[in-house]
C-alpha positions as CSV (number, residue, x, y, z in Angstrom):
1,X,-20.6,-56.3,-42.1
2,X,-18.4,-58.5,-40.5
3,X,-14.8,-58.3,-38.2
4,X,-12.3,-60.9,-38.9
5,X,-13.4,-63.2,-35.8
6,X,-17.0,-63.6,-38.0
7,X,-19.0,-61.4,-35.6
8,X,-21.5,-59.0,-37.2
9,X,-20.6,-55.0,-37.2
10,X,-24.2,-53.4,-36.0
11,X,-23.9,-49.8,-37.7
12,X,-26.6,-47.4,-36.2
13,X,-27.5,-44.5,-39.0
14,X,-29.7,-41.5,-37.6
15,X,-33.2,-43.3,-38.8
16,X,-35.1,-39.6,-37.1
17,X,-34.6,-36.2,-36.7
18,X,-34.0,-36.7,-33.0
19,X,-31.1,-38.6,-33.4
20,X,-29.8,-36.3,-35.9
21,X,-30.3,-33.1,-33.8
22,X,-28.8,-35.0,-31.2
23,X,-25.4,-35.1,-33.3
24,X,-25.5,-32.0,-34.5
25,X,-25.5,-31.1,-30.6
26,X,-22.3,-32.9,-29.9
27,X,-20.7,-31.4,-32.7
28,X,-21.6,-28.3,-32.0
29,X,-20.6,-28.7,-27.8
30,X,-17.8,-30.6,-29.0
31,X,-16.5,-27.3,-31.4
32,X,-17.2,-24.7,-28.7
33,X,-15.1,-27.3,-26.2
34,X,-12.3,-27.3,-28.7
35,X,-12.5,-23.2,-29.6
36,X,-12.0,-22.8,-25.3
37,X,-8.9,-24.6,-25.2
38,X,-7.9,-23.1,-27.9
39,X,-8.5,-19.4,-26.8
40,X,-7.4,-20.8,-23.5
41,X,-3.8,-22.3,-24.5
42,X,-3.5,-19.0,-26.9
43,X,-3.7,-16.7,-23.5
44,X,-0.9,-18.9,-21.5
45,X,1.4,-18.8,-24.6
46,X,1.0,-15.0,-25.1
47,X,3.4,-13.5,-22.7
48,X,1.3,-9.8,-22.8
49,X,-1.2,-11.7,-20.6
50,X,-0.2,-10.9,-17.2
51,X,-0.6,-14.5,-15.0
52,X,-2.0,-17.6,-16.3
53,X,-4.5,-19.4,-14.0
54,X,-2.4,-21.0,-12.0
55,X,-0.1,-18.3,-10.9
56,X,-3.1,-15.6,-10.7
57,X,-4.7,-18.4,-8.0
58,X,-1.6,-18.3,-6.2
59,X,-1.9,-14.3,-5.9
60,X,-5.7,-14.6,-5.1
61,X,-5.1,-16.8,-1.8
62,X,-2.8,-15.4,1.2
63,X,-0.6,-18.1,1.6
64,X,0.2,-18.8,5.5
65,X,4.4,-18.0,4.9
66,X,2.5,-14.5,3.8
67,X,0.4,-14.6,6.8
68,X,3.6,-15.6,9.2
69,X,5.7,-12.7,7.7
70,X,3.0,-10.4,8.4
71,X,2.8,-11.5,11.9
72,X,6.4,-11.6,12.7
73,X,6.1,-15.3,13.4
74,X,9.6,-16.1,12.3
75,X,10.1,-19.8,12.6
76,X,6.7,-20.2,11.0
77,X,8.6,-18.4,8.1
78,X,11.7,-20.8,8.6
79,X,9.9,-23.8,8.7
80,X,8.0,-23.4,5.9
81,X,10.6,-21.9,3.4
82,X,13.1,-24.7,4.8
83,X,10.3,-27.3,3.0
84,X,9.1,-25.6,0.6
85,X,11.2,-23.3,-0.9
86,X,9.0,-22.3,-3.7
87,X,6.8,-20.4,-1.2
88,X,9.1,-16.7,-1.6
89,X,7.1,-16.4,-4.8
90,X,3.4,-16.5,-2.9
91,X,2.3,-12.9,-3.5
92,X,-0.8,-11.1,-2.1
93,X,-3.9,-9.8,-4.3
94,X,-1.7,-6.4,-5.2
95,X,1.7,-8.4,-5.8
96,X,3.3,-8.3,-2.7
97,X,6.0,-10.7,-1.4
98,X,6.8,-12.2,1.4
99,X,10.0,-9.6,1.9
100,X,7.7,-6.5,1.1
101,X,4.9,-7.6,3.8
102,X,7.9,-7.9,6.4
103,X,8.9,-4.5,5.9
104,X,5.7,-2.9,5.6
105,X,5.0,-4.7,9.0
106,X,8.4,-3.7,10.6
107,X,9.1,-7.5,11.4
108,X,13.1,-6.9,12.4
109,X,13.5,-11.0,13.1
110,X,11.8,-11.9,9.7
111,X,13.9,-9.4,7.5
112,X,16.9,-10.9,9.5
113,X,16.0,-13.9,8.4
114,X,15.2,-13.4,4.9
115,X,18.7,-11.6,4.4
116,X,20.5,-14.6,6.2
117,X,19.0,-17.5,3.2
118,X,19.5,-14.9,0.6
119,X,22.0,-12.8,-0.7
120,X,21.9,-9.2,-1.4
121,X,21.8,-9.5,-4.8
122,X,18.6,-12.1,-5.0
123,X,15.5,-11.2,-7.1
124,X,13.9,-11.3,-3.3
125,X,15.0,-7.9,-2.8
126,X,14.5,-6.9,-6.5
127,X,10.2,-7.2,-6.6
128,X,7.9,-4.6,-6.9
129,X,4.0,-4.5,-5.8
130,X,0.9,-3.2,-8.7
131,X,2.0,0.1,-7.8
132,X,5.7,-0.2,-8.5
133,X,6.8,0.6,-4.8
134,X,10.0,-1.6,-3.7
135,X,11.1,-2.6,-0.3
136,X,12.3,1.1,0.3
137,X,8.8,2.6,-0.3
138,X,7.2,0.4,2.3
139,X,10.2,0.7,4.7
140,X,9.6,4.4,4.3
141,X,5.7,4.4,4.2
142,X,3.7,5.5,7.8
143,X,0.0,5.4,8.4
144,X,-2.5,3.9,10.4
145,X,-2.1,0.6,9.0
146,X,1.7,0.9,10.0
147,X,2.0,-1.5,13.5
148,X,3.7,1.5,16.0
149,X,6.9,0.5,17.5
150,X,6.7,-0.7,21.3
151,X,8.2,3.1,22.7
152,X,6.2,5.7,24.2
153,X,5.9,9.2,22.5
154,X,5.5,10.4,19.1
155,X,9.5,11.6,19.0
156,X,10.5,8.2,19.9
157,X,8.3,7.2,17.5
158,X,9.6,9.1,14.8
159,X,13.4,8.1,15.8
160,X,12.4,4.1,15.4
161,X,11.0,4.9,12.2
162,X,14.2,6.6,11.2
163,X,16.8,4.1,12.5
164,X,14.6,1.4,10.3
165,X,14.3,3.2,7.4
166,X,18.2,3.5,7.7
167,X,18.8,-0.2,8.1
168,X,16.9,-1.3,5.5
169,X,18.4,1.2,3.1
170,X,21.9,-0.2,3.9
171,X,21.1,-3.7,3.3
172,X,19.0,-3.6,-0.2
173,X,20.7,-2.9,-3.7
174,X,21.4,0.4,-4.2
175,X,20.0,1.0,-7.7
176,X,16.5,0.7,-5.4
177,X,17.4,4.2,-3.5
178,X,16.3,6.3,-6.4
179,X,13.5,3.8,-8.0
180,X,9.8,5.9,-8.7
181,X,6.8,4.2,-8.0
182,X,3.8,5.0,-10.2
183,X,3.3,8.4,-8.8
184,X,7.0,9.4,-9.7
185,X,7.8,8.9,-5.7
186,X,11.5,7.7,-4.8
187,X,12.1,6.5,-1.3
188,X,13.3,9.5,0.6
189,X,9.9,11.5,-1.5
190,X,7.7,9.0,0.8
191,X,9.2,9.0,3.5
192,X,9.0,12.4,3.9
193,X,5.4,12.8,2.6
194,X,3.8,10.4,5.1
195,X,5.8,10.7,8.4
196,X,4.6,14.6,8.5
197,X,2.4,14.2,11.0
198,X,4.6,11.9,13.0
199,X,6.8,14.8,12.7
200,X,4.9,17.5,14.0
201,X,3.0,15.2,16.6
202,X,6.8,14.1,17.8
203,X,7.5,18.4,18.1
204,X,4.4,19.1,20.4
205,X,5.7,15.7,22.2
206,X,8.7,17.2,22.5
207,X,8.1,20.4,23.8
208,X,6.1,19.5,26.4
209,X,8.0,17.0,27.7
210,X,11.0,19.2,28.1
211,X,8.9,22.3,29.3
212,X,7.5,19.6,32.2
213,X,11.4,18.5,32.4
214,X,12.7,21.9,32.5
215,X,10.8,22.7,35.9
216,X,11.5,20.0,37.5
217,X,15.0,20.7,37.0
218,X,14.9,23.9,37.8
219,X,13.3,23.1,41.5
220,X,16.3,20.4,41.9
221,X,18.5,23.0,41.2
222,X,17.2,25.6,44.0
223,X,17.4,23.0,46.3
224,X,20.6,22.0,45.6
225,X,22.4,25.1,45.2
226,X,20.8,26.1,48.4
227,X,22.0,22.8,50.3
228,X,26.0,23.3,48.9
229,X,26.3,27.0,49.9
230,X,24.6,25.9,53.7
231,X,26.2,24.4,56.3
232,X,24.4,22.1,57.7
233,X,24.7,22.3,62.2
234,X,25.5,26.1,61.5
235,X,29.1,27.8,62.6
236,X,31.0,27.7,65.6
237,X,29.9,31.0,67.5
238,X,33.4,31.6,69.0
239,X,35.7,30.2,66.2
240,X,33.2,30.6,63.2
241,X,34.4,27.3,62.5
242,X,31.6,24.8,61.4
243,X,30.1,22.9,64.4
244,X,30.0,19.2,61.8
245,X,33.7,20.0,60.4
246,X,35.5,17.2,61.6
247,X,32.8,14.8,60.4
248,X,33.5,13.3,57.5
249,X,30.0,12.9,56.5
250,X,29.8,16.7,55.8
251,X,32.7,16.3,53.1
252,X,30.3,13.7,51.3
253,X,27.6,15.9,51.6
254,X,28.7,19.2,50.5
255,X,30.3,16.8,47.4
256,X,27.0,15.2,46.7
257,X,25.0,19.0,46.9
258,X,28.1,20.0,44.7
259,X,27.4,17.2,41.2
260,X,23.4,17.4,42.4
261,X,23.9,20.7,41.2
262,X,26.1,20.4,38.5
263,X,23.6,17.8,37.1
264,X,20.8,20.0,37.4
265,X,22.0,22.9,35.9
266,X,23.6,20.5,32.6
267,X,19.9,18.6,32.9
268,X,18.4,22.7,32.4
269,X,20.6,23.5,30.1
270,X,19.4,20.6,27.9
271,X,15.8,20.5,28.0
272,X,16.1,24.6,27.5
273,X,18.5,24.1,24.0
274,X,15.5,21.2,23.4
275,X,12.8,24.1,23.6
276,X,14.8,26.3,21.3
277,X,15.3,23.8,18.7
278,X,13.8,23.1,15.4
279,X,12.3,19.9,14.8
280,X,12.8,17.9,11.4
281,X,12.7,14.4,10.2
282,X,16.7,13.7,10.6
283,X,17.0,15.5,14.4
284,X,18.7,13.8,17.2
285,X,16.2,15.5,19.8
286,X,15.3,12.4,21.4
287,X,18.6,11.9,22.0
288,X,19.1,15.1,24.0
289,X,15.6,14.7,25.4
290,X,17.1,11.1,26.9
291,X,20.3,12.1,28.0
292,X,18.3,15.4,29.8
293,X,16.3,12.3,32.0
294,X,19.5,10.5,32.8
295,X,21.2,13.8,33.6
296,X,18.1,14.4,35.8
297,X,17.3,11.3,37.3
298,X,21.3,10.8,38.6
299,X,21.4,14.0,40.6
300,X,18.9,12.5,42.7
């Protein structure tokens, strides 16, 4: 055969069975090739399948906003969603965000940050891990994976964890306050389940620190209730006068004996209504327990 220009047309026919098992072999690769993109495009076009390839290798690698939100690196986090915006959908291997790692990780300048470049309302605040726990679960989840707030003492511990609970409570959408997870767990349900031992840790904290508190207060006060009712240079034998009364430095000292013990008594009186108080999850004991060392630390 010939083309148009007058050139011969070599046609090569399978002249051995080498040559024809050598087809058959293309075929048959060529088939399977074409039955794998076909199961292949079937399973992105079904929407039961849960990520295509694409967005289940985007799950599979910690991407570094995710490792600067869970470090608290917050203009890492800036920087990177200022470029590259599409990075608040990077999720970790059991579907968490980049807002759910910040609050699992109690990053305060992060979460500030994330509410400042998106409303309330966003989807952001809306996504929920494998598990189906929201923001709220994590801000209410405690363990030893939880990174401790930098105060000393189980109580004060317990009041950090309260006061961020609170806060992010107050800035999320509300239909997420009474959202179950997958063991039928609301917010409030975990929070009180895994800050138990916090709680009771933060109650033995507690009562020793006042008990320690209380006797210290209680030798301040002796002293000073034994310095206000004494004179100090004694009495005037003849007139029974004191010998220092026309000193003015013994009116500022009988006043200062005077609040020393007023202070120590009020400092007592808290630390003992401290001892005698029950300890729950909501108490404002650390308050008291503060305001005893201020009471007690200005008397001196």
């Amino acid at each position: 055969m010939y083309d148009k220009k007058g050139r011969a047309i070599v046609i090569k026919h399978p002249t051995d069975e080498k040559d024809i098992c050598d087809e058959s072999s293309e075929e048959d690769s060529s088939d399977e090739e074409f039955e794998d993109e076909k199961s292949t495009s079937s399973k992105m076009d079904d929407p039961t399948t849960p990520d295509n390839e694409e967005s289940s290798e985007r799950i599979k690698k910690e991407s570094a906003v995710l490792i600067a939100a869970k470090y608290g690196i917050v203009e890492v986090v800036a920087s990177i969603l200022e470029r590259f915006p599409v990075a608040i959908y990077d999720r970790e291997s059991d579907s968490k965000n980049i807002l759910l790692v910040t609050v699992e990780n109690r990053h305060l300048q992060v979460y500030k940050h994330l509410l400042k470049i998106h409303p309330r309302e966003s989807f952001v605040y809306r996504k929920l891990d494998k598990n189906r726990n929201n923001a709220l679960h994590y801000a209410a989840a405690y363990g030893e994976h939880i990174r401790p707030w930098p105060v000393p003492g189980a109580a004060l511990q317990m009041q950090w964890e309260i006061k961020w609970h609170e806060y992010v409570e107050n800035t999320m959408p509300s239909v997420l306050y009474l959202q179950t997870n997958n063991d039928g767990h609301t917010p409030k349900d975990n929070f009180s389940n895994t800050h138990k031992g916090l709680i009771k840790a933060g109650s033995e904290w507690l009562f020793n620190t006042a008990t320690s508190c209380s006797v210290v207060a209680t030798l301040i006060a002796t002293v000073a209730f034994a310095s206000s009712t004494t004179v100090p240079g004694g009495n005037d034998s003849t007139s029974g006068k004191p010998t220092l009364g026309k000193n003015p430095v013994l009116e500022v000292f009988a006043f200062s004996s005077l609040i020393a013990l007023c202070f120590s008594v009020t400092s007592l009186i808290t630390f003992l209504a401290i001892l005698t108080s029950r300890h729950h999850e909501t108490t404002d004991l650390p308050r008291k327990i503060l305001l005893g060392w201020i009471i007690c630390c200005s008397k001196r």
